[in-house]
N, C-alpha and C positions, 0 to 999 in steps of 0.2 A: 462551553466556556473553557475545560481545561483543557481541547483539543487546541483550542488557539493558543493558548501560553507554552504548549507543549510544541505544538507542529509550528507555530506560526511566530518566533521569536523576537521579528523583528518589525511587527505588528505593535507588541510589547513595548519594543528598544525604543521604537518611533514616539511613540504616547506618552512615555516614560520622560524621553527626553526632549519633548514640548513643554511638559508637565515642571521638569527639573529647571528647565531652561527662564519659563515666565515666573518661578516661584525666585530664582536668584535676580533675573531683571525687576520682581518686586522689590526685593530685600536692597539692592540697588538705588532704587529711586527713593523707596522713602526709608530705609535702616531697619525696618520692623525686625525683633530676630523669630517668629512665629514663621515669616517666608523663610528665611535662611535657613532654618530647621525643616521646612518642610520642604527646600531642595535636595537638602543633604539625604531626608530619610526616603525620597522619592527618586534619587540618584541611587541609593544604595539598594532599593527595591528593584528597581529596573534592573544593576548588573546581576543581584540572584536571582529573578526571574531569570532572567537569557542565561547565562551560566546552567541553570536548572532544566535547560532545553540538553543539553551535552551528557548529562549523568542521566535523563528520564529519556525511553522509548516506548513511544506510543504505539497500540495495535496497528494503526496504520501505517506507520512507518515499519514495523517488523513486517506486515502483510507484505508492501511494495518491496523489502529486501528476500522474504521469502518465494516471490514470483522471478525477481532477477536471479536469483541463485540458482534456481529449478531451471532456467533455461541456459544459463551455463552450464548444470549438468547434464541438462539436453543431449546441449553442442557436445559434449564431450563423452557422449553414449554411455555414461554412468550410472546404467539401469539399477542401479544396488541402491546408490545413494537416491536417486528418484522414487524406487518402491518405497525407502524409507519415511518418502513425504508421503505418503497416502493412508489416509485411514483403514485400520484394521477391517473392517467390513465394507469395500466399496460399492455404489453404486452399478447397477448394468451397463450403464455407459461409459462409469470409467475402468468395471471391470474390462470389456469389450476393447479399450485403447490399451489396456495394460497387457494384456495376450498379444494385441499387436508390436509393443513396442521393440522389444526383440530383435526382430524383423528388420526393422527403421536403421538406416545409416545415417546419421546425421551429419552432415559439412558443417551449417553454422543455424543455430536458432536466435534471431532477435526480437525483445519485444518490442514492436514499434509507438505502440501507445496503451496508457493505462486509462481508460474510459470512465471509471468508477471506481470506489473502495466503498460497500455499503457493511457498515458492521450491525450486529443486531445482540447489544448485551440481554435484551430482555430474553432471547432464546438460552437453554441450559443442557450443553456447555455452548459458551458462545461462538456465534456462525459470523461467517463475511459472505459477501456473495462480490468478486471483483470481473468488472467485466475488460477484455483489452483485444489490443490488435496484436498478432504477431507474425515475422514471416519464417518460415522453417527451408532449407536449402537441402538435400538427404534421397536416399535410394532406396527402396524398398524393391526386393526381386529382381533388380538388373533393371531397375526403371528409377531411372532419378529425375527428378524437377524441383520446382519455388511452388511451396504453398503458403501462399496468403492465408492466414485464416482470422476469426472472430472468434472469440473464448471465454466461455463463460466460467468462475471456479467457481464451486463452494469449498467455505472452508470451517472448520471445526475445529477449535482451539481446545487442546490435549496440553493442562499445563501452564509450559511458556510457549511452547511452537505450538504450530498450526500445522494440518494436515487437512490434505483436499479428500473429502468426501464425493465428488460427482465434479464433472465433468462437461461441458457443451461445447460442442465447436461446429460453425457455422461461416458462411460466404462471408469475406472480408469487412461488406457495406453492413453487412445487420445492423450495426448498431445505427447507423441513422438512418435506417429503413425502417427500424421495428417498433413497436407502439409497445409502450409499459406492459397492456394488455396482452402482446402477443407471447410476450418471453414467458415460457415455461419455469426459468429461473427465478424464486420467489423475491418479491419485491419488499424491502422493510420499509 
């Protein structure tokens, strides 16, 4: 529920102002002032709810701007600012991409889809596990191409930020090819 008041404002806005709208159309018809009062306090709950969307961010909303950021600093071969997103002791797989990235020239990285955002508070410190599509444009060794790819993060909240712990990356279709069961990536 406070995912929705937080991420979902206008879910809120809508309810709110149903809510506002038949308690003044009561107060209207028949004078009652119980309705009137209860537009007014149902008008003034709606704007700080939604107001309260602008000042509050959600993990998932920092998740989604921490995955855009990270592939701007992609594109922009900002290997300093990228290590700085990775947890202190990585994974082998995402050690194994972080030795390669070096290497990588990158033209442009975009995400082209976020498929998932699964957070997990009951884990300690809390994990996300985000799955998406991206395509990467870049040269490795005198050989440049388009790689499509499927990607899997974990992430580990250090804090206020997150930092990706592991790494998966796979053929662009995984994600509507693969059965819950198959992904290696833990499921919450």
């Amino acid at each position: 529920m406070p995912s929705i008041l937080i991420e979902q404002p206008w879910v809120v806005g809508a309810i709110g102002a149903v809510i506002t709208i038949l308690s003044f159309l009561g107060w209207i018809q028949t004078g009652n002032a119980i309705a009137f009062k209860t537009g007014c306090a149902t008008a003034i709950a709606t704007v700080l709810l939604v107001l309260s969307n602008v000042w509050v961010t959600s993990d998932r909303e920092m998740i989604y701007q921490f995955v855009m950021e990270s592939a701007e600093e992609l594109e922009k071969n900002d290997v300093k600012k990228i290590l700085l997103r990775l947890h202190p002791v990585p994974g082998d797989r995402l050690a194994s991409i972080i030795s390669q990235l070096p290497k990588i020239q990158f033209d442009s990285v975009r995400v082209t889809r976020i498929h998932s955002i699964k957070i997990d508070t009951r884990h300690v410190p809390t994990r996300a596990v985000v799955h998406l599509n991206a395509v990467a444009v870049g040269s490795m060794q005198n050989v440049s191409g388009k790689a499509p790819r499927w990607i899997g993060l974990t992430l580990e909240k250090s804090g206020r930020k997150w930092l990706i712990v592991d790494l998966e990356e796979r053929e662009p279709q995984h994600e509507f090819m693969n059965t819950d069961s198959y992904s290696p990536i833990p499921k919450f």
